[in-house]
NUKOLKOL-964177 format. One record per residue (C-alpha): z, x, y. Coordinates in steps of 0.25 Angstrom, whole numbers, plus 5000, padded with zeros to 4 digits. Each point is the difference from the previous one (the first is absolute). Layout:
# NUKOLKOL-964177
ZXY
...
END
This chain:
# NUKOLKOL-964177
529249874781
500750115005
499050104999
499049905007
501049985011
500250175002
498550015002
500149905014
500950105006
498850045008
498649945005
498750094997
498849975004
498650064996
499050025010
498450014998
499950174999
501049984989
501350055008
501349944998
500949965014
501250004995
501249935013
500950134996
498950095004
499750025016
498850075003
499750015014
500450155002
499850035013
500949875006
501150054990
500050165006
499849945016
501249934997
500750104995
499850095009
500449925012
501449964995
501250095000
501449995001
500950005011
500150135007
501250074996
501250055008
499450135004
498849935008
500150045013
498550005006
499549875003
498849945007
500149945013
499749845001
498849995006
500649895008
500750115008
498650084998
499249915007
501050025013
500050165000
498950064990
500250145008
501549984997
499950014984
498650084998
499850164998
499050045010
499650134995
500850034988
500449924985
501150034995
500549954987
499249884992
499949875011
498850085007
499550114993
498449934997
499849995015
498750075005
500750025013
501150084997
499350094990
499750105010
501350065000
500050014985
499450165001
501250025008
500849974991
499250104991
500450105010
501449975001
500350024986
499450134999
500950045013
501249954991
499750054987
499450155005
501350025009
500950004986
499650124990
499549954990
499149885004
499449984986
501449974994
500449925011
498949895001
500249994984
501349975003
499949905011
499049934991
501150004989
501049965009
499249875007
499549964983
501450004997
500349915011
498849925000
500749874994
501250005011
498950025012
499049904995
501349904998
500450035016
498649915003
500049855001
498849984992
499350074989
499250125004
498750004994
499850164998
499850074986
501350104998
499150125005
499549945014
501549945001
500350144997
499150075010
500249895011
501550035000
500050165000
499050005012
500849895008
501350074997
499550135002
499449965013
501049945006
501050134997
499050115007
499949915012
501750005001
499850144997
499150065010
500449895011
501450094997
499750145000
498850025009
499650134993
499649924989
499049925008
498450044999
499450025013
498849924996
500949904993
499549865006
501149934999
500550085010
498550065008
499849845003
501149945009
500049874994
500150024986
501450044999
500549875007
499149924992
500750074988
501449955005
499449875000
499449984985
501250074993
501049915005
499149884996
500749904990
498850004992
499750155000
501150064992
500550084989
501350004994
500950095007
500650054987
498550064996
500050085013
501450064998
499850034985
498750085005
500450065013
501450054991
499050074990
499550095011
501350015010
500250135005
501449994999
500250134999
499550045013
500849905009
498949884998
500149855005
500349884991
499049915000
500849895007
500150105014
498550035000
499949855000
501049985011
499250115008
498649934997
500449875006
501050055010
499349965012
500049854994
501550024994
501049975012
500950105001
501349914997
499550024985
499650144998
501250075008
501249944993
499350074987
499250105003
499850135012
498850065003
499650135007
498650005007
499450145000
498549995007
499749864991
500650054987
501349954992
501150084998
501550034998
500249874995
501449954997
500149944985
500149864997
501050004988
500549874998
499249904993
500649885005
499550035015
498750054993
499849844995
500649965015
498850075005
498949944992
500449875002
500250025014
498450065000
499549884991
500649905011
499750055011
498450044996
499949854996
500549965014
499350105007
498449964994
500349864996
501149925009
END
């Protein structure tokens, strides 16, 4: 009796071509991998690039979309903004061929962005559907781009005559516009672990931070940018700046610059 009572542990049924359903069995593959693809868990403590609610979209699209350049994941498949994707090409030529050996350095960005690949992807709020090379790629063009345009907005001998950002009088403001977008970001650390890689330190160069303060400083009032940092204007160009050492008014200013981007576009 016990052996016939084992054998009703399950139900089996058999089927015309001879097959066996068994009710432990699930077969319909494709609804199993659509599923799991679309959950995930809760983004963790580093997230810190969302989407915006497209109920505060439908009252400003111009407010949260790039108008002529992607820059992280959100908006990187838009036919519109792939125009500005040779000049990124450029842009990390500039970078890498102003260092002496531009070889070693790209293997070393690459390195850099692979070994950090887990901590950017985590800084988004939803899963970024890239292989590990295009993640890859997408970040070390976006990064590198946004770190030649703060260079040579900062130190004009850097700039190409025929550079377009710069021939075309509208690009530049429309720039200031996309990189400050909620949805168009990088993680900051990545830009400073890339610029650090390349610093001229040697030769009186900026910090990353002051070449930012200098890109938005027509957007920056001056209340937040002289308690922390001094400039010298010399025909356009940055120079003589005055260190900032302390890391606490460091953060002070990034929060400041966070708070007052999000009145200035979105309030």
């Amino acid at each position: 009796m016990g052996e016939e009572l084992n054998g009703l542990n399950h139900i089996s049924i058999t089927i015309d071509n001879n097959e066996v359903y068994n009710e432990n069995t699930f077969t319909n593959e494709d609804l199993f991998h659509r599923i799991r693809g679309k959950i995930h868990p809760i983004p963790s403590s580093q997230c810190c690039i969302y989407r915006i609610l497209e109920c505060l979209r439908i009252l400003s699209e111009e407010a949260y979309v790039p108008k002529i350049v992607s820059i992280g994941p959100f908006h990187c498949d838009k036919e519109c903004l792939k125009a500005m994707e040779e000049q990124k090409n450029w842009y990390l030529h500039a970078l890498l061929y102003r260092t002496s050996a531009p070889k070693e350095c790209l293997k070393d960005f690459l390195k850099a962005i692979q070994a950090m690949e887990v901590q950017i992807r985590a800084c988004y709020a939803e899963p970024i559907g890239l292989s590990s090379n295009e993640f890859v790629e997408m970040i070390l063009l976006d990064a590198c781009f946004i770190i030649e345009l703060f260079y040579n907005y900062g130190r004009v001998e850097l700039r190409d005559n025929n550079d377009p950002i710069y021939v075309t009088s509208w690009m530049l403001s429309s720039l200031k516009h996309d990189i400050i977008l909620l949805e168009n970001q990088l993680p900051f650390f990545v830009l400073e672990q890339l610029f650090d890689m390349i610093r001229e330190s040697r030769g009186g160069d900026l910090f990353l931070q002051e070449y930012v303060q200098y890109f938005f400083r027509d957007v920056l009032p001056p209340v937040i940018t002289q308690p922390l940092l001094s400039v010298y204007w010399a025909n356009g160009a940055l120079s003589a700046p005055i260190r900032m050492s302390d890391y606490s008014a460091e953060k002070e200013l990034w929060t400041a610059f966070c708070v007052m981007m999000n009145k200035f576009f979105f309030s």
